[in-house]
C-alpha positions as CSV (number, residue, x, y, z in Angstrom):
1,X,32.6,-20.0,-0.7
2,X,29.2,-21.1,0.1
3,X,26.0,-20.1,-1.4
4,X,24.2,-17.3,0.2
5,X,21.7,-17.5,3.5
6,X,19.9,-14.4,1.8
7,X,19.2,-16.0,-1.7
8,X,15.8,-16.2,-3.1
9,X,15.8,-18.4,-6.0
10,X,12.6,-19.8,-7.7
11,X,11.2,-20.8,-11.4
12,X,10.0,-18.2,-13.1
13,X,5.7,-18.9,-13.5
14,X,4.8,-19.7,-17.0
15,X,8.4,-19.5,-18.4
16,X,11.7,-21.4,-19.1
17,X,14.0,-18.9,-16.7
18,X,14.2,-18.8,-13.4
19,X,15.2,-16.2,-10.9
20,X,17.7,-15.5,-7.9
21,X,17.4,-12.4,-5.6
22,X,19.7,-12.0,-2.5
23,X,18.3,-9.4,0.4
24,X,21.5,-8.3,1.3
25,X,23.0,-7.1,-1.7
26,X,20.3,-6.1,-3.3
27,X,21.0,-7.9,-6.6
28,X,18.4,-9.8,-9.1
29,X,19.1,-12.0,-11.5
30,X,17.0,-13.4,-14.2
31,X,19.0,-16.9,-15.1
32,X,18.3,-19.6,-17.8
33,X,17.8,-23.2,-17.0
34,X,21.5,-24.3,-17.3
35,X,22.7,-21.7,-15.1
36,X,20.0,-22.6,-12.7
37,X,20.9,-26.1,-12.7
38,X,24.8,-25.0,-11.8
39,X,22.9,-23.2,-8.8
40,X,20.7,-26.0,-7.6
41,X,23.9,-27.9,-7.5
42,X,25.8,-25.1,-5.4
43,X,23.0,-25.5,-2.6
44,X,24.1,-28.7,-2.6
45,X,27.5,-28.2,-2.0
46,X,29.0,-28.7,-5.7
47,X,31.4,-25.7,-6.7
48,X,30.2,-24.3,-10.1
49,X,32.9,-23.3,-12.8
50,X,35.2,-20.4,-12.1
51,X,33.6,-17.7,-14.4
52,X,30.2,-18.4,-13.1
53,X,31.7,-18.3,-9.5
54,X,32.9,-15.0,-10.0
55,X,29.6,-14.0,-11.2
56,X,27.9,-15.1,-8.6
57,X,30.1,-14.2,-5.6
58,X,30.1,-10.2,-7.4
59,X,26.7,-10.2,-6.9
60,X,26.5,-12.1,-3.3
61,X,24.8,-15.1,-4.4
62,X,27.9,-17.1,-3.7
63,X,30.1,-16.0,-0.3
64,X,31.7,-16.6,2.6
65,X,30.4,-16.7,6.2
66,X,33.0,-13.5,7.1
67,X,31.9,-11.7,4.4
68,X,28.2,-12.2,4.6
69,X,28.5,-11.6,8.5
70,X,29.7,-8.7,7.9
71,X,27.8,-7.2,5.4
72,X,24.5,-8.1,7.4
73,X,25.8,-5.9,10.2
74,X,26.9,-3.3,8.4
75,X,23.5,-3.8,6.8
76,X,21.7,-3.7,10.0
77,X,23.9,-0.7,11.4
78,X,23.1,1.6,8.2
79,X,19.2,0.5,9.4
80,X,19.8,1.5,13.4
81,X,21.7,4.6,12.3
82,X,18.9,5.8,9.7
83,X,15.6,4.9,11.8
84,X,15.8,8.1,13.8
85,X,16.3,10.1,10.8
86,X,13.4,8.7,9.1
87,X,10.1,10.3,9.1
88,X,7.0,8.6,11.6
89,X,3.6,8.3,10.5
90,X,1.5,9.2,13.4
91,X,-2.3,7.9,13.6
92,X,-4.8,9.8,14.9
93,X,-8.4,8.6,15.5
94,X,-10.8,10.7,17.0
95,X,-13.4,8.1,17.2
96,X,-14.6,4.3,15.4
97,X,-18.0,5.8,14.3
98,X,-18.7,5.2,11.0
99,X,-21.9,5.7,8.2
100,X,-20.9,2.3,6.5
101,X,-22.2,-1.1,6.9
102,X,-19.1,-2.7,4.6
103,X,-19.4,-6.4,4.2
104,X,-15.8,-7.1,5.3
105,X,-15.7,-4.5,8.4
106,X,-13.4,-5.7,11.4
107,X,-14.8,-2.6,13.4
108,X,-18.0,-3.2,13.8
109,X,-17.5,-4.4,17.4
110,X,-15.3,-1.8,18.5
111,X,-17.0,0.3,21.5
112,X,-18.0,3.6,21.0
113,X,-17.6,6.4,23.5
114,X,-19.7,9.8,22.8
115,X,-17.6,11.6,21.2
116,X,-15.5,14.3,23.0
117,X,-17.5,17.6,23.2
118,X,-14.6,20.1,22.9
119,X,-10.4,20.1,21.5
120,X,-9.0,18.2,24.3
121,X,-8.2,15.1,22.7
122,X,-7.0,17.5,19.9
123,X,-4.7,19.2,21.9
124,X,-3.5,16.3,24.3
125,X,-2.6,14.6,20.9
126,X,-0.3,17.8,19.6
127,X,1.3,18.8,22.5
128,X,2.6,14.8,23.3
129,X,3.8,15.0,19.4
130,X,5.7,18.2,19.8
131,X,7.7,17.1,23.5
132,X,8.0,13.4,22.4
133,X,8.9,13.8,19.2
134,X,10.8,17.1,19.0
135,X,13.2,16.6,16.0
136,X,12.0,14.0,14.5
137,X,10.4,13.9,10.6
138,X,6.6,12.9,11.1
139,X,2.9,13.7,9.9
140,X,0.2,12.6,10.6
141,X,-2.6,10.2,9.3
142,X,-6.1,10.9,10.3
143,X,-8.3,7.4,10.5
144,X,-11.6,5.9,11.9
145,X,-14.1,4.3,12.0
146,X,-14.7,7.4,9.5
147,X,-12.9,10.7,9.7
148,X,-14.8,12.3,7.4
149,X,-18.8,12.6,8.5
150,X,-20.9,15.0,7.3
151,X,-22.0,16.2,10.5
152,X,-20.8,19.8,11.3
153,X,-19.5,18.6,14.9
154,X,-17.5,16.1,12.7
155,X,-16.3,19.3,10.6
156,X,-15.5,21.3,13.3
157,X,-13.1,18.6,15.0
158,X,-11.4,18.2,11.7
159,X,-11.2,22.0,10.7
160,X,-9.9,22.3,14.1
161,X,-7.3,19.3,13.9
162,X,-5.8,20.7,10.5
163,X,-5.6,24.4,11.8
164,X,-3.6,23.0,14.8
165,X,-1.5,20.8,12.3
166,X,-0.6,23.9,10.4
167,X,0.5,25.5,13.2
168,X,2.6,22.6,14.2
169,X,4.2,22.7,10.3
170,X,3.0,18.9,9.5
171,X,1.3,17.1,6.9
172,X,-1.7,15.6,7.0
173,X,-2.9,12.2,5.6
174,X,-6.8,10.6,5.5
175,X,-8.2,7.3,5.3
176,X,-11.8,7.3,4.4
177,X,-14.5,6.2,2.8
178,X,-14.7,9.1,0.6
179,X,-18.8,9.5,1.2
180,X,-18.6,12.7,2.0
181,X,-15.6,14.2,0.8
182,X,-17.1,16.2,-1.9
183,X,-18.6,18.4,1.0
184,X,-15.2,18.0,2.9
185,X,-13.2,19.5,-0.1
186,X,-13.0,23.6,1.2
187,X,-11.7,22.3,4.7
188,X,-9.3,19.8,3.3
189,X,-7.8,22.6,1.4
190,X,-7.0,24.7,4.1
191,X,-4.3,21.9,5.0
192,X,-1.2,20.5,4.3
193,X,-2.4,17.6,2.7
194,X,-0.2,14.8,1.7
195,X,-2.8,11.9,0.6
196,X,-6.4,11.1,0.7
197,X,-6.6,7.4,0.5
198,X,-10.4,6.4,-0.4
199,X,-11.5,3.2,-1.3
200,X,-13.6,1.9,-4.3
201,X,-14.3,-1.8,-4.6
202,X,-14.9,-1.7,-8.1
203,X,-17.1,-0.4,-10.6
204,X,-20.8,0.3,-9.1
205,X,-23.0,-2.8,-9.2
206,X,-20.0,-4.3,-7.6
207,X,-18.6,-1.4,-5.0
208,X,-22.6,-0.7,-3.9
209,X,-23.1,-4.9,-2.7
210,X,-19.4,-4.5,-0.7
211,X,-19.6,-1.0,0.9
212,X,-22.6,0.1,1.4
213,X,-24.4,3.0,4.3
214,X,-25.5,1.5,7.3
215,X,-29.6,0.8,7.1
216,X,-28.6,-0.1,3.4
217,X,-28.0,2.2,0.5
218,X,-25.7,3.1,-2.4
219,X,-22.5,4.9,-2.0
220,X,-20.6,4.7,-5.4
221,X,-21.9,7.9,-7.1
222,X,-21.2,10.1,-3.8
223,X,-17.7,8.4,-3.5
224,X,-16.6,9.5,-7.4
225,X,-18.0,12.6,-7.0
226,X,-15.9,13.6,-4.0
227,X,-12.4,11.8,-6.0
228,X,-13.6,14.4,-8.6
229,X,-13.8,17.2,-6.4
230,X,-10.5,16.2,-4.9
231,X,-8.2,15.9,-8.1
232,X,-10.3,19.4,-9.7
233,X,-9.0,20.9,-6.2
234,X,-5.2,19.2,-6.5
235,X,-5.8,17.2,-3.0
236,X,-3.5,14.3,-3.6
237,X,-5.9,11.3,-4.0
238,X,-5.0,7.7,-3.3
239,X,-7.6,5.1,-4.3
240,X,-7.6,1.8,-2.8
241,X,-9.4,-1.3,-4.3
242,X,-9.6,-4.3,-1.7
243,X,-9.5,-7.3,-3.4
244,X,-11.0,-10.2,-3.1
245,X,-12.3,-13.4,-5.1
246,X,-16.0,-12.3,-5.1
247,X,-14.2,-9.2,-7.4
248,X,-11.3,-9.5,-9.0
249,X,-12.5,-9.7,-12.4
250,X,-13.8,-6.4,-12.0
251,X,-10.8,-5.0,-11.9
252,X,-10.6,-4.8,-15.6
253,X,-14.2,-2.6,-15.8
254,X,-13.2,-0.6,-13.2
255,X,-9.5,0.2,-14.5
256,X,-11.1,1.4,-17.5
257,X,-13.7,3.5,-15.5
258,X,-10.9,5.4,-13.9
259,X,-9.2,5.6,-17.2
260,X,-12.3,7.0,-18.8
261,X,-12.9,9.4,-15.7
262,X,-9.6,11.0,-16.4
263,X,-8.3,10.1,-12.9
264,X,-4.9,7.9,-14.6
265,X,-3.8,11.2,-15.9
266,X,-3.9,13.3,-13.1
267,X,-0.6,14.2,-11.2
268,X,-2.9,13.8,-8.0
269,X,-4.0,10.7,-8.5
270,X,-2.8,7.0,-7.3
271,X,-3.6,3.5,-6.7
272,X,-3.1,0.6,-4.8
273,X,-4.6,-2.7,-4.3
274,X,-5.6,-4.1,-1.2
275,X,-5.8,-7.7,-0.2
276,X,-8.9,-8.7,1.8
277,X,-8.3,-10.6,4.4
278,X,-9.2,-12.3,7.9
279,X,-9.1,-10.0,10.7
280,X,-10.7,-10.3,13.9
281,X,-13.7,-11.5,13.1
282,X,-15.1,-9.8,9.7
283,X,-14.3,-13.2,7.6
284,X,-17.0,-16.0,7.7
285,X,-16.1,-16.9,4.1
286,X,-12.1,-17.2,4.2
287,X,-12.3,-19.4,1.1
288,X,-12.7,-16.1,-1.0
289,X,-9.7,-14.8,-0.1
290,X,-6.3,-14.9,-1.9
291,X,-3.1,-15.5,-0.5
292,X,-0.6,-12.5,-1.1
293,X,1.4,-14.1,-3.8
294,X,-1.9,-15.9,-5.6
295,X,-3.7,-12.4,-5.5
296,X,-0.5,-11.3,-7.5
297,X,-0.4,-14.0,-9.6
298,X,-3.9,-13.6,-10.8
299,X,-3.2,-9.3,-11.2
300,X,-0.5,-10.7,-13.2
301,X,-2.8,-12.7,-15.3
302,X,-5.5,-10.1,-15.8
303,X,-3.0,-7.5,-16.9
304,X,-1.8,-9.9,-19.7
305,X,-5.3,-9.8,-20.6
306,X,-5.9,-6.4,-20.3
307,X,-3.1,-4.2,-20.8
308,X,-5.0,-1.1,-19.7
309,X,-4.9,-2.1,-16.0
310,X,-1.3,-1.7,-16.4
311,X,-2.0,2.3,-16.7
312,X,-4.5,2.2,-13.8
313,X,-2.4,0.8,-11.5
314,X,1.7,0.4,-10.8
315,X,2.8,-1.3,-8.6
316,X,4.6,-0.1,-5.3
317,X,6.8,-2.5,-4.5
318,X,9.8,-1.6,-5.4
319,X,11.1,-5.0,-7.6
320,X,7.8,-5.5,-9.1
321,X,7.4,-2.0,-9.5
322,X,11.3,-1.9,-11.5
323,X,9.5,-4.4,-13.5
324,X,6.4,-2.4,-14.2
325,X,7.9,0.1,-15.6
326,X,11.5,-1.1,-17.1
327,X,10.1,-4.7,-18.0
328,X,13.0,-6.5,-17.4
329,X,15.6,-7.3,-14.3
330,X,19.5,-8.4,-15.2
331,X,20.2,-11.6,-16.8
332,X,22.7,-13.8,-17.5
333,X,22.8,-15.2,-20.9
């Protein structure tokens, strides 16, 4: 028995305990230093005591190469046989024009074409869904540039898009900036909407110096005014902060705006939290961005501080997100 090649095992931040995951079983385990000591030793090669062994080797932390072979392709099999039963996500961009001028944009370089006078791209789109993916779960997710301009070309394209999307029984998702969506909110509804992710970088001062209109201007008010007319209409609303350090500790404020606005309460209302990050060539200050795990580690420090941001937003991932809401993993004692 050896230990595992799939083990995660780390010291717990802040605390005595540490913890051991394995990615092919599926188990976590919070464990106290003596136990982790036992384990520390096992990667060295040094058997730990029989009761512990059994413990371990339950849970996979301690096996065999047979055994873990052949759990990781059974593993991997269960993954081939599943993928084409799973549902795609299908993007669709009609064009990269956008009204924003966001400090952070990676598509600010992309080309744009005129956009397309009629359906065709439209229809080209649809009918390649329908022959090459016949069968198959999907819906689609509508993107940019931004989707969603208040031009009525713009509103025709997308009144058109969802009209052929009902017809072809799928759900649709946006990503937008959410500017105009309050005058967007009678077409939306004639869809199958699954999500409307919109971003907010916080609460005003804050959001209006990230994302702001191209030519310069504020967008915050118009942006909450359209997540309003979204959740008053039950269109499924995701909002999306993207975090950086120039504001994370406005996450707090702007928790407790959306707490305030009634948004937490809402059956049709979400969150997640973005990480900024360097992309092309939108980062000439890469010193203000956090690593995945630091920008976690300081969410985890601010919700310690303020408990409320704990109602504003849980997270998705699904061990952190077993924590969120049970507050504990197994432990041995």
């Amino acid at each position: 028995m050896h230990y595992s090649k799939q083990n995660i095992f780390s010291k717990v931040r802040d605390d005595e305990k540490y913890f051991v995951v394995n990615l092919l079983s599926g188990n976590a385990d919070l464990i106290d230093p003596q136990d982790a000591l036992k384990l520390s030793l096992l990667q060295e090669g040094v058997q730990p005591d029989s009761v512990f062994a059994d413990e371990l080797a339950e849970k996979g932390y301690l096996t065999d190469a047979i055994t873990e072979n052949r759990l990781f392709r059974k593993r991997y099999y269960d993954y081939i046989t599943t993928r084409d039963k799973d549902e795609v996500q299908l993007f669709f961009i009609l064009n990269y024009i956008c009204n924003f001028s966001c400090t952070y944009c990676y598509q600010d370089e992309y080309s744009n074409p005129k956009p397309n006078s009629g359906f065709e791209i439209t229809d080209a789109f649809f009918n390649y869904i329908q022959k090459e993916f016949a069968g198959r779960k999907k819906y689609v997710t509508v993107f940019g540039g931004e989707p969603l301009l208040d031009t009525p070309r713009q509103k025709e394209q997308i009144s058109y898009l969802l009209e052929q999307a009902n017809k072809a029984k799928l759900d649709v998702c946006f990503v937008t900036n959410g500017y105009a969506l309050e005058e967007y909110v009678g077409i939306l509804k004639t869809g199958q909407i699954r999500e409307i992710q919109v971003t907010i970088d916080g609460t005003e001062d804050v959001h209006n110096k990230r994302r702001l209109l191209k030519g310069g201007g504020k967008t915050f008010d118009r942006i909450v005014r359209g997540v309003d007319a979204c959740l008053q209409n039950h269109l499924p609303v995701n909002l999306r902060i993207v975090i950086d350090k120039d504001n994370i500790e406005d996450l707090p404020l702007f928790a407790q705006f959306a707490i305030d606005k009634g948004w937490t309460i809402s059956p049709w209302f979400k969150t997640q939290i973005g990480r900024n990050y360097e992309l092309h060539h939108c980062q000439s200050t890469p010193d203000k961005l956090f690593s995945r795990i630091s920008l976690y580690e300081q969410i985890f420090e601010l919700t310690k501080k303020y408990p409320h941001i704990s109602e504003f937003y849980k997270p998705a991932y699904s061990v952190a997100k077993y924590l969120s809401q049970n507050g504990n993993v197994h432990g041995y004692d």
